[in-house]
Each structure stands twice: as structure tokens, then as C-alpha cells.
N, CA, C and O of each residue as an XYZ file, in Angstrom:
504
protein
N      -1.689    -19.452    -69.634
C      -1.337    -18.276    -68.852
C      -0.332    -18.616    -67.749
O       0.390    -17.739    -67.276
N      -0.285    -19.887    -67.338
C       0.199    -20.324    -66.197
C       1.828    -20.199    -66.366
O       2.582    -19.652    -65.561
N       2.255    -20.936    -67.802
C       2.941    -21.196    -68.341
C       3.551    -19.728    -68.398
O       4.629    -19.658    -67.808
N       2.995    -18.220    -69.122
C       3.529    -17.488    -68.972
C       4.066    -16.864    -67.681
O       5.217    -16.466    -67.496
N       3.226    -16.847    -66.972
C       3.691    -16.775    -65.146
C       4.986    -17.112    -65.039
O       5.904    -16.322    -64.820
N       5.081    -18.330    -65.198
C       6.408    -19.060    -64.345
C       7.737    -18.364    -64.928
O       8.804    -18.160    -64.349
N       7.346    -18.057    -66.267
C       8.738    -16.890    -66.915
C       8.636    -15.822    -66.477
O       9.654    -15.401    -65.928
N       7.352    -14.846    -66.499
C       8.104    -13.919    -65.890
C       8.081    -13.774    -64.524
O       8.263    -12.662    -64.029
N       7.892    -14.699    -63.881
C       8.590    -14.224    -61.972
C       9.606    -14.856    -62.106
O      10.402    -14.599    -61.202
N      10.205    -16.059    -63.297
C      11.533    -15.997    -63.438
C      12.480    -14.655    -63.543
O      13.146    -13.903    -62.831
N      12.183    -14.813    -64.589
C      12.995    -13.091    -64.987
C      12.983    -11.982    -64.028
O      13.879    -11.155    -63.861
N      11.655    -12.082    -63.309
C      11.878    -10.993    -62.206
C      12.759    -11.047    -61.046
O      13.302    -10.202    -60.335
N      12.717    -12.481    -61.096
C      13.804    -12.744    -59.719
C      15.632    -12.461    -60.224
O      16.611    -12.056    -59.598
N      15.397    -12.951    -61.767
C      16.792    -12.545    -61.844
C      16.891    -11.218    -61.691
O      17.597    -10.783    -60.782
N      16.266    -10.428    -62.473
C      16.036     -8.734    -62.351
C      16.231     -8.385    -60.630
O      16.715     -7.282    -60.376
N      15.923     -9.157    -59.633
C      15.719     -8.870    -58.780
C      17.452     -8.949    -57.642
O      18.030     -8.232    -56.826
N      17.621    -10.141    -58.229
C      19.336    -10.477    -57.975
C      20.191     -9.393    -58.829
O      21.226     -8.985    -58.301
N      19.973     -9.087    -59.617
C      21.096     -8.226    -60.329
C      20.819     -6.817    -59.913
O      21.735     -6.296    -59.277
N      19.804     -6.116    -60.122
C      19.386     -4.466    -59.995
C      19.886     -4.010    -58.498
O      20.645     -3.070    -58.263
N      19.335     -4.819    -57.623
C      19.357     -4.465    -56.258
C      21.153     -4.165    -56.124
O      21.881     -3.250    -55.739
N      21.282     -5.335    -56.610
C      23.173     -5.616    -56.068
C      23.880     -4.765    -56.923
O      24.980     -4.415    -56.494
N      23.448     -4.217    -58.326
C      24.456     -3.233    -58.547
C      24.096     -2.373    -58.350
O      24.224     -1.559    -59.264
N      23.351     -1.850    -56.993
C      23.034     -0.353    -56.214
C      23.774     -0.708    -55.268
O      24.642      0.115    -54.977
N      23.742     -1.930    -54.492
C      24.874     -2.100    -53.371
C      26.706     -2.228    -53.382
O      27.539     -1.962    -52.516
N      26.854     -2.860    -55.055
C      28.041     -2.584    -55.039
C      28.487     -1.106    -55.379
O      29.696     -0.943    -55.218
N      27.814     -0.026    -55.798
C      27.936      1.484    -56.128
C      27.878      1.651    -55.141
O      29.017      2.058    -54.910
N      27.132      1.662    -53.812
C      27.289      1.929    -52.395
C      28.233      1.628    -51.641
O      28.492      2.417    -50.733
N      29.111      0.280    -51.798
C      30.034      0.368    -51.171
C      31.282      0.385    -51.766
O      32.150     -0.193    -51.112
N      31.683      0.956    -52.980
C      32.189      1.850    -53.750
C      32.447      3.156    -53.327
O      33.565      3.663    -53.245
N      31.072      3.837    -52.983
C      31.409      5.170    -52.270
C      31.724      4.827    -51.302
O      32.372      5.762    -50.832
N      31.699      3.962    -50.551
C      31.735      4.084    -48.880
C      33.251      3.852    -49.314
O      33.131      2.805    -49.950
N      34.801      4.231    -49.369
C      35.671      4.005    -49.296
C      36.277      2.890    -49.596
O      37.444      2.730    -49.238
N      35.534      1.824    -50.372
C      35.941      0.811    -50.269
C      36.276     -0.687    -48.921
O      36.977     -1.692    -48.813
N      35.565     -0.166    -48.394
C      35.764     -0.587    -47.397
C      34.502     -1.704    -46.541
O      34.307     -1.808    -45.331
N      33.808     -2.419    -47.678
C      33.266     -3.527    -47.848
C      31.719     -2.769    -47.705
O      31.585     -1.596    -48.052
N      30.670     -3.504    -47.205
C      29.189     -3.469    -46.554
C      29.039     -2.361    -45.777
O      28.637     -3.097    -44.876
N      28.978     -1.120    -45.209
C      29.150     -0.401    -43.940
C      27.552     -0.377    -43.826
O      27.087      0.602    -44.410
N      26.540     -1.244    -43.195
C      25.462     -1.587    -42.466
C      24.543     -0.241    -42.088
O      23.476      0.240    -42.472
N      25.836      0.167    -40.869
C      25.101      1.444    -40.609
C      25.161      2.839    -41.557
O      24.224      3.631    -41.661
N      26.230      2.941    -42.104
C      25.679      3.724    -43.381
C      24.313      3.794    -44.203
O      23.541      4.694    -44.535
N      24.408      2.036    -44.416
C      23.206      1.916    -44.857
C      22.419      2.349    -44.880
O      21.963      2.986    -45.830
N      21.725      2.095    -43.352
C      20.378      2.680    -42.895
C      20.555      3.729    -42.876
O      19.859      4.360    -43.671
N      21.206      4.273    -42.304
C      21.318      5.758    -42.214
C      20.860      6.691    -43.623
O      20.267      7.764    -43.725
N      21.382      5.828    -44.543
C      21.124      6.539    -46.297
C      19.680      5.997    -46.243
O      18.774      6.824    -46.350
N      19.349      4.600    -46.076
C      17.971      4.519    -46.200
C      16.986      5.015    -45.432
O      15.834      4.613    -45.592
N      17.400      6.275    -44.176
C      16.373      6.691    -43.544
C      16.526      8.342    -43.650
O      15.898      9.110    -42.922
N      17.673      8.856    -44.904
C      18.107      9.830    -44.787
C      16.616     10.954    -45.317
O      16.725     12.100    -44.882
N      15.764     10.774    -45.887
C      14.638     11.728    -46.047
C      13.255     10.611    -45.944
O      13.072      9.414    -45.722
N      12.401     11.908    -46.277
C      10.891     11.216    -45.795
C      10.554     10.302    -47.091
O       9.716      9.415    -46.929
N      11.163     10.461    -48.390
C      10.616      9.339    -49.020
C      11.924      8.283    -48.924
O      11.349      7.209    -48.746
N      13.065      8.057    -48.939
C      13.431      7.077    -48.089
C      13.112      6.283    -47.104
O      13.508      5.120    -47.030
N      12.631      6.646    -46.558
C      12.041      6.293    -45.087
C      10.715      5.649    -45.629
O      10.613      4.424    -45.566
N       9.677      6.411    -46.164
C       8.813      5.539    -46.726
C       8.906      4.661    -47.699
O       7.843      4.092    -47.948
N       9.882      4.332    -48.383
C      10.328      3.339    -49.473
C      10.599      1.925    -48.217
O       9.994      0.864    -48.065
N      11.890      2.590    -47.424
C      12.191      1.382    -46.464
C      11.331      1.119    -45.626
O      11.799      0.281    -44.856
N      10.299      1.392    -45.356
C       9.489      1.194    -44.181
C       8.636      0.554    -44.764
O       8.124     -0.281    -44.017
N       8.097      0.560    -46.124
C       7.035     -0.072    -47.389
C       8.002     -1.268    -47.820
O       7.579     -1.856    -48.815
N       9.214     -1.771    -47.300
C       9.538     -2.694    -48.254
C       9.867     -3.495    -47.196
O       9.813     -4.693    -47.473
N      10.211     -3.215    -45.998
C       9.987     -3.919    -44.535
C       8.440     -4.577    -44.124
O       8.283     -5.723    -43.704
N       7.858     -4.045    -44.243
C       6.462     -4.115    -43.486
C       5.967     -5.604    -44.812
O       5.762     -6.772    -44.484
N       5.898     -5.051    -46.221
C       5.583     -5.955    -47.013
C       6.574     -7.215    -47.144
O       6.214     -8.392    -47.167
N       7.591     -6.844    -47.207
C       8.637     -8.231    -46.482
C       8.325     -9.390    -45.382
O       8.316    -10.618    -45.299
N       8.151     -8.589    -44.833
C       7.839     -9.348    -43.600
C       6.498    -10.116    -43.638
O       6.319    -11.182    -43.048
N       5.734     -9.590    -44.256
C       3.989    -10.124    -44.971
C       4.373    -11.359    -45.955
O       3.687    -12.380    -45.944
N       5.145    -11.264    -46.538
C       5.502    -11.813    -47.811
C       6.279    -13.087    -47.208
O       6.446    -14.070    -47.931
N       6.585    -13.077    -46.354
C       8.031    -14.130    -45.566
C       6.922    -14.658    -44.883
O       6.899    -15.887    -44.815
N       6.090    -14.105    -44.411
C       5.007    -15.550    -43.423
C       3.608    -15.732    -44.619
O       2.527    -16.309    -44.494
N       4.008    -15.221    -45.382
C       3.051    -16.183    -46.440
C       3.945    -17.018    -47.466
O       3.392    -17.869    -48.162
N       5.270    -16.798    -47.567
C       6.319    -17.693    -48.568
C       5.597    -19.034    -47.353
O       4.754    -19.831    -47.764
N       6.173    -19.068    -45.705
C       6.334    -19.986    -45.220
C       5.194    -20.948    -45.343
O       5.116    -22.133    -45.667
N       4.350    -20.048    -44.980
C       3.063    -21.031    -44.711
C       2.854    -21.694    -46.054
O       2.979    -22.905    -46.242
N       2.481    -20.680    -47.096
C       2.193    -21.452    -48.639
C       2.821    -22.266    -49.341
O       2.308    -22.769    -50.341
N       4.246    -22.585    -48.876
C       5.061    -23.196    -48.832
C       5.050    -24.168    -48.851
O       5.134    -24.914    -49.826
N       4.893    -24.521    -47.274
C       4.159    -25.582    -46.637
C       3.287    -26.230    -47.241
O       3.492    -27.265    -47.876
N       1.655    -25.365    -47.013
C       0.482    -26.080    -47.816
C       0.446    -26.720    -48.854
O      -0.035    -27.846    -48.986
N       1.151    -25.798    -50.001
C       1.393    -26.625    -51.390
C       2.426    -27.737    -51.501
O       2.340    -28.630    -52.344
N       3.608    -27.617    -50.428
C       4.052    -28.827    -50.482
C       5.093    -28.560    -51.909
O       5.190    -29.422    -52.783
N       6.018    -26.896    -51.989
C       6.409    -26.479    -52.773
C       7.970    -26.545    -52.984
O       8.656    -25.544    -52.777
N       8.515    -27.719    -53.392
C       9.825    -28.038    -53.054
C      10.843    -26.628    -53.504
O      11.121    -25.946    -54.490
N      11.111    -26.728    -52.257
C      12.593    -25.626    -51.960
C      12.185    -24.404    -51.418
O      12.778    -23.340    -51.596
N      11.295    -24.541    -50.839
C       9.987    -22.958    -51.023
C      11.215    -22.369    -49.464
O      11.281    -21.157    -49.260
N      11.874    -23.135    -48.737
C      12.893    -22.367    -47.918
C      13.967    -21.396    -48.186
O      14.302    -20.381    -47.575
N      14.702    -22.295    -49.896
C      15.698    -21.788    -50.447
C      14.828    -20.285    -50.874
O      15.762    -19.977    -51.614
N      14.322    -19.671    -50.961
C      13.513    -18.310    -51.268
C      13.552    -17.533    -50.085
O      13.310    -16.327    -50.119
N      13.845    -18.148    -49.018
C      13.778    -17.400    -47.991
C      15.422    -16.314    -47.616
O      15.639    -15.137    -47.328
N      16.588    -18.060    -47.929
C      17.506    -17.617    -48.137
C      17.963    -16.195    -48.943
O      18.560    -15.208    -48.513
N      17.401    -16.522    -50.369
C      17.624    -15.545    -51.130
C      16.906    -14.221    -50.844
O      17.403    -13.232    -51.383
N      15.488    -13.988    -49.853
C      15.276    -12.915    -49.131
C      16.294    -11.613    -48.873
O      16.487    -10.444    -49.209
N      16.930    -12.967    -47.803
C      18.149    -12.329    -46.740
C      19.097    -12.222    -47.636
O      19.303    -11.200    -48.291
N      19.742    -13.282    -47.721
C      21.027    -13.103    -48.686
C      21.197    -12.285    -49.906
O      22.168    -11.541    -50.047
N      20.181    -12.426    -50.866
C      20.542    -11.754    -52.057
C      19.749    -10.644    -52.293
O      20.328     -9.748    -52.909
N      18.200    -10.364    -51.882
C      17.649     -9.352    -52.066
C      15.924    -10.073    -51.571
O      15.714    -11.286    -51.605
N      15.144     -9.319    -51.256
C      13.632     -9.564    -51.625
C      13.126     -9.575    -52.869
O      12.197    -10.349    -53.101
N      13.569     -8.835    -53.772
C      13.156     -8.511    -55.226
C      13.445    -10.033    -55.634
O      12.593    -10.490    -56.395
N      14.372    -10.819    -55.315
C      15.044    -12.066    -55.587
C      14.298    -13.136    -54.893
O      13.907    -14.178    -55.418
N      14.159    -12.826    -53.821
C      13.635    -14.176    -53.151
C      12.146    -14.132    -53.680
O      11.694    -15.106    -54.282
N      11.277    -12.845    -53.426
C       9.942    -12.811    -53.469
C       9.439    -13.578    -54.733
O       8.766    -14.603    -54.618
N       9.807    -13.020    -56.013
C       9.824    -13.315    -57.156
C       9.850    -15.354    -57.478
O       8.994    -16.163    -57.835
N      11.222    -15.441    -57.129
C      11.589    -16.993    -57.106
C      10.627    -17.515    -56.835
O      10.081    -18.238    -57.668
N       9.902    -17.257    -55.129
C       8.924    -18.438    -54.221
C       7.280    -18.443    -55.293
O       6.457    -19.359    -55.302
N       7.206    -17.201    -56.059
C       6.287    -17.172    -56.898
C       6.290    -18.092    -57.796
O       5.362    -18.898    -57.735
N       7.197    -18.239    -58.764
C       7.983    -19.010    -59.988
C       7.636    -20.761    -59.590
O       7.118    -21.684    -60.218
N       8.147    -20.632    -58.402
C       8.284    -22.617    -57.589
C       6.903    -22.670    -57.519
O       6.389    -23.671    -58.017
N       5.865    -21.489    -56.815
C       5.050    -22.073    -56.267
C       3.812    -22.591    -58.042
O       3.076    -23.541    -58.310
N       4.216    -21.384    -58.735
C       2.991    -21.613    -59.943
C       3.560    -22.873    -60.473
O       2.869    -23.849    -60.764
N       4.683    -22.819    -60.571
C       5.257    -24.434    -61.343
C       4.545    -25.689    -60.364
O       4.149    -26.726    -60.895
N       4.428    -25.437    -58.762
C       3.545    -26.138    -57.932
C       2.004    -26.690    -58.505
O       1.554    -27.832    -58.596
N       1.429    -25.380    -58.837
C       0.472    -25.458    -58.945
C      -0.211    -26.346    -60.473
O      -1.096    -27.158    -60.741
N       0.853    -25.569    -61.161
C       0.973    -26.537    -62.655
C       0.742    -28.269    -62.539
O      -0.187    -28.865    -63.085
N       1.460    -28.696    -61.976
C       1.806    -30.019    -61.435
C       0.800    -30.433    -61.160
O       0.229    -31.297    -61.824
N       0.255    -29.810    -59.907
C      -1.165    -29.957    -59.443
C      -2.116    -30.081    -60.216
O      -2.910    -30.997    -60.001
N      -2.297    -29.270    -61.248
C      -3.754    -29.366    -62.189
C      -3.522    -30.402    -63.023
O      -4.496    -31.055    -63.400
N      -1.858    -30.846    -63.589
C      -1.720    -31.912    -64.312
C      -2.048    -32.998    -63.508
O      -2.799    -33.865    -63.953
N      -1.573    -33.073    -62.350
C      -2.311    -34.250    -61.360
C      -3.469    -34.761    -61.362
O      -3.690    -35.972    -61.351
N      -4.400    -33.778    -61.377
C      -5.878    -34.085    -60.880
C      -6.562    -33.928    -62.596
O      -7.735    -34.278    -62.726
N      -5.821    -33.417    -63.836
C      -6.703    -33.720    -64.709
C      -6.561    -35.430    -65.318
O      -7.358    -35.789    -66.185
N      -5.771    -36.165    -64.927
C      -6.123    -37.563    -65.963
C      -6.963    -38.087    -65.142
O      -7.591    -39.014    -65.653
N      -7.305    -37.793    -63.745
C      -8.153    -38.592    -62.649
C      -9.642    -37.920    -63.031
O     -10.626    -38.656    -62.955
N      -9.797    -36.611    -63.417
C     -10.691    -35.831    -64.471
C     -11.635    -36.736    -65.207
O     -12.813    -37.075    -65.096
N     -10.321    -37.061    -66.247
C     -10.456    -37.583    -67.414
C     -11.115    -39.131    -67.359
O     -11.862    -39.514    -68.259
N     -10.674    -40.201    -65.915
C     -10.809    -41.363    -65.607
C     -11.977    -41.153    -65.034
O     -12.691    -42.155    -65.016
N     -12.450    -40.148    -64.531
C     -13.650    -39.921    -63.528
C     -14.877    -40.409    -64.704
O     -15.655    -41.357    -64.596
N     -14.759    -39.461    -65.799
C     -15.464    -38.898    -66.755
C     -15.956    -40.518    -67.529
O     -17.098    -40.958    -67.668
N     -14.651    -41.140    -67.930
C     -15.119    -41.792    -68.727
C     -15.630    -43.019    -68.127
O     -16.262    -43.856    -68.771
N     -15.324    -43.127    -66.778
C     -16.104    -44.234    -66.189
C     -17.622    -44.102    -66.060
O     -18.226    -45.175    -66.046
N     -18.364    -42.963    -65.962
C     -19.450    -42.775    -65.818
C     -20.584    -43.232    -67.204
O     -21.796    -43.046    -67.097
């Protein structure tokens, strides 16, 4: 099962890099061409009440999600578990969130392969 995990929060993170960004390049498309316009942004993302609750639900869980990337990060000892953070900011949450999932189960994989031949040595010494 583990094994299936690690593919699909792969795939989701790519899903997550691509979907997001071709809503942002259609956005600043309309905006005149005239690169990123920030405050447009928000402004579109706060323009009705389910806007507002989409962005306010993807902030709040962001932000949940970013001090548990860090910490779990940490604990497991999940190489690159920062570079996810990057991709947060930089490329999307759908992107980063996804990724730190992917590193961390491949973490965990490692881990159970770790501790099963010591298992196995436990076992047969007895």
C-alpha cells in the first residue's frame, strides 16, 4: 500500500504544479498582459462569499500544513522536507503539500526496511 502512496502524492504534486499555474497564467492573460497583478488577485479571490471561503479554507489549512511539513520533517529526518516548503510559496500548495507527503512515505518506507532485518536478527537469535 505504501508503495502505492508514494505514486499517487507523486502525481498529485505534479497535478498540483500544473492545474494551479494554468489558472494563473489565464489570469494574467486577462489582466492585460501585464505580468502577476497581486492585488487583482486577491481582490478576484475575495470577490464573493464562496471565494472568500475557498481562500480563507486554503489559507488557514496552509498554514496547518506548513507547521506540520516543518516539524515532521524534522522528526522523521525527511531529506529535503524544506524544498516542499519552497514549492508551497513558489509553485503552489497543491505542489508543495502533495511532494512533502511523497518524501515523507518514501521516509517511512526506509524506516520499516530499517528495522525489519534487525526484526529478522532479533528473531532468529532467540
Amino acid at each position: 500500500m505504501r508503495n502505492v502512496l508514494i505514486w499517487v502524492y507523486l502525481i498529485l504534486g505534479l497535478l498540483g504544479a500544473v492545474l494551479p499555474w494554468q489558472a494563473n497564467l489565464e489570469f494574467m492573460q486577462a489582466a492585460s498582459g501585464s505580468g502577476f497583478d497581486l492585488a487583482g488577485f486577491i481582490k478576484d479571490a475575495n470577490l464573493n462569499a464562496a471565494s472568500r471561503s475557498l481562500s480563507r479554507d486554503l489559507i488557514i489549512g496552509a498554514a496547518a500544513f506548513t507547521i506540520w511539513i516543518a516539524t515532521e520533517g524534522r522528526r522523521l529526518q525527511v531529506r529535503g522536507w524544506w524544498i516542499t516548503l519552497v514549492l508551497c510559496v513558489g509553485v503552489s500548495f497543491a505542489c508543495g503539500g502533495p511532494v512533502f507527503l511523497h518524501l515523507r512515505e518514501r521516509r517511512l518506507l526506509q524506516l520499516e526496511n530499517e528495522e525489519a532485518p534487525n526484526d529478522q536478527n532479533a528473531s532468529a537469535t532467540s
